[in-house]
Backbone as a chain_set.jsonl record, in Angstrom:
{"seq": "XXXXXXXXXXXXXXXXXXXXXXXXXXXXXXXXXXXXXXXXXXXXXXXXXXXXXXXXXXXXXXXX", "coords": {"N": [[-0.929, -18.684, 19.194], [-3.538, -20.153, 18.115], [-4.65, -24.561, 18.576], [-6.469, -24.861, 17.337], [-7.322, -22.634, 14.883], [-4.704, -23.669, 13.523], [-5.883, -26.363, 12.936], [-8.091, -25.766, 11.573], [-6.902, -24.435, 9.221], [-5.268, -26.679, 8.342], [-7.613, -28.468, 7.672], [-8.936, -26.954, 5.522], [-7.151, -26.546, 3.424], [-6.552, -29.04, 2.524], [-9.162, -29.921, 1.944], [-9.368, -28.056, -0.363], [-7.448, -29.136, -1.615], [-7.958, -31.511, -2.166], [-10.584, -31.437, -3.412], [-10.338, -29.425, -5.213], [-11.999, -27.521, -4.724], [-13.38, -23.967, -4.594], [-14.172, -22.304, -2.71], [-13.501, -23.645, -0.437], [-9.998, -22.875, -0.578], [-10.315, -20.396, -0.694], [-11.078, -20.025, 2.197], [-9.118, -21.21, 2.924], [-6.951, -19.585, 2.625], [-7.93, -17.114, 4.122], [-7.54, -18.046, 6.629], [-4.567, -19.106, 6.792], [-3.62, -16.362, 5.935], [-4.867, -14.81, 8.633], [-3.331, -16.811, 10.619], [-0.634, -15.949, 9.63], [-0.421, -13.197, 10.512], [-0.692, -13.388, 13.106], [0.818, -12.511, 16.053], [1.687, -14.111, 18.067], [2.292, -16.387, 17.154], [5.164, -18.523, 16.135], [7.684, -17.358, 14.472], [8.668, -18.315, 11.512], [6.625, -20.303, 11.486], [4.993, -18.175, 10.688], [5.752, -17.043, 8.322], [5.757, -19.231, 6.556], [3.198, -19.506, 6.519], [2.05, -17.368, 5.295], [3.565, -17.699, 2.701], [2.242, -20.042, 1.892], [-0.371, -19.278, 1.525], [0.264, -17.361, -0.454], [1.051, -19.086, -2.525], [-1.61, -20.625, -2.634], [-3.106, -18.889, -3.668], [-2.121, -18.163, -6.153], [-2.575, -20.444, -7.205], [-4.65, -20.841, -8.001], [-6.018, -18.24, -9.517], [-8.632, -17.141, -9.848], [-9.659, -17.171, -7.366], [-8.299, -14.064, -6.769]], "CA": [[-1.381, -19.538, 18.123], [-4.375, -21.336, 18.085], [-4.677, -25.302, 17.911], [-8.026, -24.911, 16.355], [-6.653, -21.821, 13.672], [-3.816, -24.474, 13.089], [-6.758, -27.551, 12.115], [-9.226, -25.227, 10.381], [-6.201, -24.013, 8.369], [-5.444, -27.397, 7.362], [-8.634, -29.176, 7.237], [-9.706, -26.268, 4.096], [-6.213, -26.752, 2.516], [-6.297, -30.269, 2.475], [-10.22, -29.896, 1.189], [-9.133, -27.776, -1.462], [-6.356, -29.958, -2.464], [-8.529, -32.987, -3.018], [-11.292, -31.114, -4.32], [-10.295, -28.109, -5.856], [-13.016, -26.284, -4.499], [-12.5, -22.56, -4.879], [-14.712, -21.878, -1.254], [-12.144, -24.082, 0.496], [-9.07, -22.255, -0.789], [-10.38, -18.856, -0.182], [-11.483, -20.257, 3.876], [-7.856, -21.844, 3.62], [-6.2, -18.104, 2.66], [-7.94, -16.543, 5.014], [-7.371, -18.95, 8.317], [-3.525, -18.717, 6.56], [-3.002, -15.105, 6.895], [-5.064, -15.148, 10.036], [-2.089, -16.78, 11.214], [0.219, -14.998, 9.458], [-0.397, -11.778, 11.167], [-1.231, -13.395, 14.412], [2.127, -12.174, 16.71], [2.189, -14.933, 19.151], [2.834, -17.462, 16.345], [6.356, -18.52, 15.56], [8.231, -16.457, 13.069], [8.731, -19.42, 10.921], [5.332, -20.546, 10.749], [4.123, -16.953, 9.962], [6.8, -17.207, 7.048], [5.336, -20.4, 6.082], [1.443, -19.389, 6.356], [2.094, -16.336, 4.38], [4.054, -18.625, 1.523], [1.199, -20.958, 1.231], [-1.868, -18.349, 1.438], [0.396, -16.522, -1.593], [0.838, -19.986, -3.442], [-2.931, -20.849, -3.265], [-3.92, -17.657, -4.399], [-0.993, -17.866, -7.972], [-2.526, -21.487, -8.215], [-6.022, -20.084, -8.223], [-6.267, -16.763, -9.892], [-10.293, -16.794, -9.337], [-9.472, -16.241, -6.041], [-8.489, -12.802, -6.266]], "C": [[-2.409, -20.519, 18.682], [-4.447, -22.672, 17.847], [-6.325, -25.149, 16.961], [-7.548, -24.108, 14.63], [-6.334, -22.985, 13.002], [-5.05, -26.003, 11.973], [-7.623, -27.033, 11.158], [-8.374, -25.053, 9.098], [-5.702, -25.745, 6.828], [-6.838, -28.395, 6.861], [-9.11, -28.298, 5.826], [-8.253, -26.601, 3.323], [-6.226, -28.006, 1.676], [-8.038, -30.293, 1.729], [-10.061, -29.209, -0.509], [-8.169, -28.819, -2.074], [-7.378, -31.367, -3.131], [-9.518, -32.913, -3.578], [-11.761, -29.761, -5.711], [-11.659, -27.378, -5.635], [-12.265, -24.877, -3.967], [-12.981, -21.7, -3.28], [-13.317, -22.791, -0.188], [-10.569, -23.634, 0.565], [-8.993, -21.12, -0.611], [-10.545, -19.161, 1.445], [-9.94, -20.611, 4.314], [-6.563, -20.551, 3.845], [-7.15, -17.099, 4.018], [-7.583, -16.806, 6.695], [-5.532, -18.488, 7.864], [-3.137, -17.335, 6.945], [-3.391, -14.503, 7.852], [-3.33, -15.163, 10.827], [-0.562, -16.112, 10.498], [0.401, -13.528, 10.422], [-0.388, -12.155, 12.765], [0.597, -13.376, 15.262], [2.385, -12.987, 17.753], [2.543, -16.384, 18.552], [4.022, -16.945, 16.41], [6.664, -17.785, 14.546], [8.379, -17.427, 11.482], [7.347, -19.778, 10.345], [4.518, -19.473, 10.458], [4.331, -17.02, 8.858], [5.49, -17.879, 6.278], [3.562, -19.926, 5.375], [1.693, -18.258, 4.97], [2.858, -16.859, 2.942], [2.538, -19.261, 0.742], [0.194, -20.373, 0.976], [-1.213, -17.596, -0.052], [0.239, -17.675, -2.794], [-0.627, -20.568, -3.657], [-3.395, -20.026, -3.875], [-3.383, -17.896, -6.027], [-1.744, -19.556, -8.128], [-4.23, -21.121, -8.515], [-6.391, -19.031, -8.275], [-8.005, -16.494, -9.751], [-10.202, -16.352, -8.006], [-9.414, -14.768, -5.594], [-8.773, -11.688, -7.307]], "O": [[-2.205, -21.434, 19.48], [-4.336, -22.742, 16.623], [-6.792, -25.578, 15.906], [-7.454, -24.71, 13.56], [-7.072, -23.49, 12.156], [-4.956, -26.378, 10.804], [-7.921, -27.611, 10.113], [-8.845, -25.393, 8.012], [-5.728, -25.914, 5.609], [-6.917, -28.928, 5.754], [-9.685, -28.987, 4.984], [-8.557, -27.089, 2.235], [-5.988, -28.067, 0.47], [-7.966, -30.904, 0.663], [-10.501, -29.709, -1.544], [-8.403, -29.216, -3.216], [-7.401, -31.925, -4.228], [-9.851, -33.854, -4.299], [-12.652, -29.418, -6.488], [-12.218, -26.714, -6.508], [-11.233, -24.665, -3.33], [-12.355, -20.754, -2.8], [-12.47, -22.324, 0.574], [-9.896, -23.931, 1.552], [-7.917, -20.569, -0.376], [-9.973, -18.272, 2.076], [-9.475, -20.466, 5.444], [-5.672, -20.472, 4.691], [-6.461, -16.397, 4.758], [-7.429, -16.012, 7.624], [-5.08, -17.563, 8.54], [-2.504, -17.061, 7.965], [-2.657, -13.611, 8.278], [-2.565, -14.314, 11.283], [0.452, -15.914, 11.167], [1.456, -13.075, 10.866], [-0.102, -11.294, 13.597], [1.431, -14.23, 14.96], [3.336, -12.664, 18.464], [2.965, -17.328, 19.22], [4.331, -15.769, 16.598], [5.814, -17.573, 13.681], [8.093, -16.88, 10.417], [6.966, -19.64, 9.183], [3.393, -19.678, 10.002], [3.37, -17.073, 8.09], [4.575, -17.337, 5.658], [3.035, -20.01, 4.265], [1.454, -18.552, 3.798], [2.55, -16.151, 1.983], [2.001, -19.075, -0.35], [-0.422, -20.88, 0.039], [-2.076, -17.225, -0.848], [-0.44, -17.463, -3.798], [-0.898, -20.985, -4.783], [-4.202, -20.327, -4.755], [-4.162, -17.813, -6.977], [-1.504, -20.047, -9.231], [-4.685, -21.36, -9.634], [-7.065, -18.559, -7.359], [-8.364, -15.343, -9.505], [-10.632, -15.272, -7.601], [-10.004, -14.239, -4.653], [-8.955, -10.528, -6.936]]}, "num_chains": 1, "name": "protein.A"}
């Protein structure tokens, strides 16, 4: 696991959240299941990534 992954992931989450921009929520799903898949992350925070990359997507159907 990357610390960088880990800040990009939230610096676009946290952009989308306060601006609902739809480019920051798609950069924030992809850094998300990035780490989702990535096998030297925790099992837990794969969980997690893969939660939140599915809940941005159901709160922003433009997305996909």
């Amino acid at each position: 696991m990357s610390p960088l992954l880990i800040a990009g992931v939230m610096e676009h989450v946290a952009c989308y959240l306060q601006s609902g921009s739809a480019q920051a929520a798609h950069r924030a799903v992809l850094l998300l299941q990035r780490l989702a898949l990535d096998s030297e992350t925790d099992q837990a925070l794969r969980a997690h990534a893969e939660d939140l990359a599915e809940a941005i997507l159901n709160q922003d159907k433009a997305l996909t």
